[in-house]
MIMARGU-155134 format. One record per residue (C-alpha): x, y, z; residue in one letter. Coordinates in nm, 2 decimals, always signed. Layout:
BEGIN
<node><px>X</px><py>Y</py><pz>Z</pz><type>A</type></node>
...
% end
This chain:
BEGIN
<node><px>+5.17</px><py>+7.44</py><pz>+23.04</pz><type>X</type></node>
<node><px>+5.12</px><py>+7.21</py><pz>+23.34</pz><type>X</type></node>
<node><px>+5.20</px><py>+7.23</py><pz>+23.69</pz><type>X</type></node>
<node><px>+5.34</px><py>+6.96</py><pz>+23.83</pz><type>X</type></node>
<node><px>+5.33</px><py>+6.94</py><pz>+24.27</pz><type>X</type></node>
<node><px>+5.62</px><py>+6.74</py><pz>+24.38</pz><type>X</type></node>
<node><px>+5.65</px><py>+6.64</py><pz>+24.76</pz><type>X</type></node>
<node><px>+5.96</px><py>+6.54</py><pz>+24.92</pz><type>X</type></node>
<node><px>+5.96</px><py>+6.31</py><pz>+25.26</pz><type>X</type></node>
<node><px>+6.32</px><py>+6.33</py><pz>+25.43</pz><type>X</type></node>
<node><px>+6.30</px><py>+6.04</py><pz>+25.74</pz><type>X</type></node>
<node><px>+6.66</px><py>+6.10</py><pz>+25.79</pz><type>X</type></node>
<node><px>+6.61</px><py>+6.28</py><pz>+26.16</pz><type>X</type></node>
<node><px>+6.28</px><py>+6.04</py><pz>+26.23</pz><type>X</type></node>
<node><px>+6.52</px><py>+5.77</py><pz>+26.16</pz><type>X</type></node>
<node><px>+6.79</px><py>+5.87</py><pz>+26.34</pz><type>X</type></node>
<node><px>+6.72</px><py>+6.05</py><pz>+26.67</pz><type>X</type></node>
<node><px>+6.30</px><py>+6.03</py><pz>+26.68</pz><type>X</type></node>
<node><px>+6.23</px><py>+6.34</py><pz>+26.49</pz><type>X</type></node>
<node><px>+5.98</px><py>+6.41</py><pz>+26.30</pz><type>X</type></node>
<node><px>+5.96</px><py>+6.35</py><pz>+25.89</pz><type>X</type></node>
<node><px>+6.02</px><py>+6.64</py><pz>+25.71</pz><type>X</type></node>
<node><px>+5.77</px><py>+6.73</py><pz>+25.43</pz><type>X</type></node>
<node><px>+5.91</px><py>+6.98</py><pz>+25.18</pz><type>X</type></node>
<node><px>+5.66</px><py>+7.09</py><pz>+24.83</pz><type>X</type></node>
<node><px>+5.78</px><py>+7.23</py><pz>+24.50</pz><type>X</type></node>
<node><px>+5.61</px><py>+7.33</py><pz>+24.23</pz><type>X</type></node>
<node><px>+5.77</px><py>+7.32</py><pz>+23.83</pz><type>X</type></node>
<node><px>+5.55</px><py>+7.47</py><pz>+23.55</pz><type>X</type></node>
<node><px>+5.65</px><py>+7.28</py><pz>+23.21</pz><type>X</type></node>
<node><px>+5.54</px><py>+7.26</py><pz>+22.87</pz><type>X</type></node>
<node><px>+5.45</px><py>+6.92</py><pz>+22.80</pz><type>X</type></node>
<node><px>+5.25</px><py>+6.92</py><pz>+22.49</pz><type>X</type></node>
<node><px>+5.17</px><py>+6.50</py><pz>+22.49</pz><type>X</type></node>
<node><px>+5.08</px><py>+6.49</py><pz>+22.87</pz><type>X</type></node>
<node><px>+4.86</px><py>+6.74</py><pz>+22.85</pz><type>X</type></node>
<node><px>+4.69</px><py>+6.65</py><pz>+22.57</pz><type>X</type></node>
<node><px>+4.65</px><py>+6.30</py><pz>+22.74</pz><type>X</type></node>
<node><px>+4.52</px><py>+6.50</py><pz>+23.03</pz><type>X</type></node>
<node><px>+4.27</px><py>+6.71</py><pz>+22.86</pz><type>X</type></node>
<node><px>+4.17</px><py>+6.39</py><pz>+22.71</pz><type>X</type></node>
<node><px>+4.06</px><py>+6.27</py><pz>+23.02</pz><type>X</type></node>
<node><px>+3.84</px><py>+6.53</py><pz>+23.11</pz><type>X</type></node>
<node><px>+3.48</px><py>+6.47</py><pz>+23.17</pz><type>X</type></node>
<node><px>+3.47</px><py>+6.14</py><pz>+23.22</pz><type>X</type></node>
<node><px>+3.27</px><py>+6.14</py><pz>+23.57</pz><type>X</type></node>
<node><px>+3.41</px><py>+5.72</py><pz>+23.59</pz><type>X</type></node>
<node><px>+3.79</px><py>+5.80</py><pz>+23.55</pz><type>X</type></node>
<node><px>+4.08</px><py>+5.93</py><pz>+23.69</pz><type>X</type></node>
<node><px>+4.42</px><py>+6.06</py><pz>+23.58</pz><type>X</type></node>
<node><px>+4.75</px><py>+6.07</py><pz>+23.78</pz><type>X</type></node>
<node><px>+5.08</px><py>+6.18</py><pz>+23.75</pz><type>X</type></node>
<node><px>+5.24</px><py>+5.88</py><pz>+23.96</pz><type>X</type></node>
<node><px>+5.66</px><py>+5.89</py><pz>+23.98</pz><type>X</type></node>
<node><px>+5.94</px><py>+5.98</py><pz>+23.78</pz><type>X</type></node>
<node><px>+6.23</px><py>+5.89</py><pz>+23.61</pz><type>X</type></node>
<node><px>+6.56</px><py>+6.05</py><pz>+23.48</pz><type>X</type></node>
<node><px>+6.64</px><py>+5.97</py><pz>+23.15</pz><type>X</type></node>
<node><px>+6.99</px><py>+5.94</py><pz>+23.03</pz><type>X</type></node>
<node><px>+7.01</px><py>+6.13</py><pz>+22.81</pz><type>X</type></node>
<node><px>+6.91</px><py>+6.45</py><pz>+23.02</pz><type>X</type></node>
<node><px>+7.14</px><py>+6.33</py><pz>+23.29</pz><type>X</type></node>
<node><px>+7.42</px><py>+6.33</py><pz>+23.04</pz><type>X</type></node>
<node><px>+7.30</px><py>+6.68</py><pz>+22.91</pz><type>X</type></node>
<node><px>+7.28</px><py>+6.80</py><pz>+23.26</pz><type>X</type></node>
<node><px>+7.65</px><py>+6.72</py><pz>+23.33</pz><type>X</type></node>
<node><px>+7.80</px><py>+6.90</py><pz>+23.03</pz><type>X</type></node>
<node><px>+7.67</px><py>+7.23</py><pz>+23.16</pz><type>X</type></node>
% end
């Protein structure tokens, strides 16, 4: 299981009348056996670094999602 930190920065007010950005965090726990193996994998390697850097919808989950 991983844990995955998302952070969401809404400009719309900041934009639009000098507020301030709104910062908003969530976190998801998921079972994602490959990306965890890949990070485990990294693991003790003082000279390395792993990120989890963006996302992406595929389509066939957005197409899922919609039949629900």
């Amino acid at each position: 299981m991983i844990r995955i930190l998302a952070k969401d920065d809404d400009a719309t007010m900041a934009a639009n009348i000098g507020g301030s950005v709104l910062s908003t965090y969530r976190t998801f726990d998921v079972d994602l056996p490959e990306v965890e193996a890949w990070l485990i994998s990294r693991q003790g390697n003082a000279y390395a670094q792993a990120q989890i850097i963006g996302w992406e919808l595929l389509a066939a989950a957005r197409v899922a999602e919609k039949g629900k």
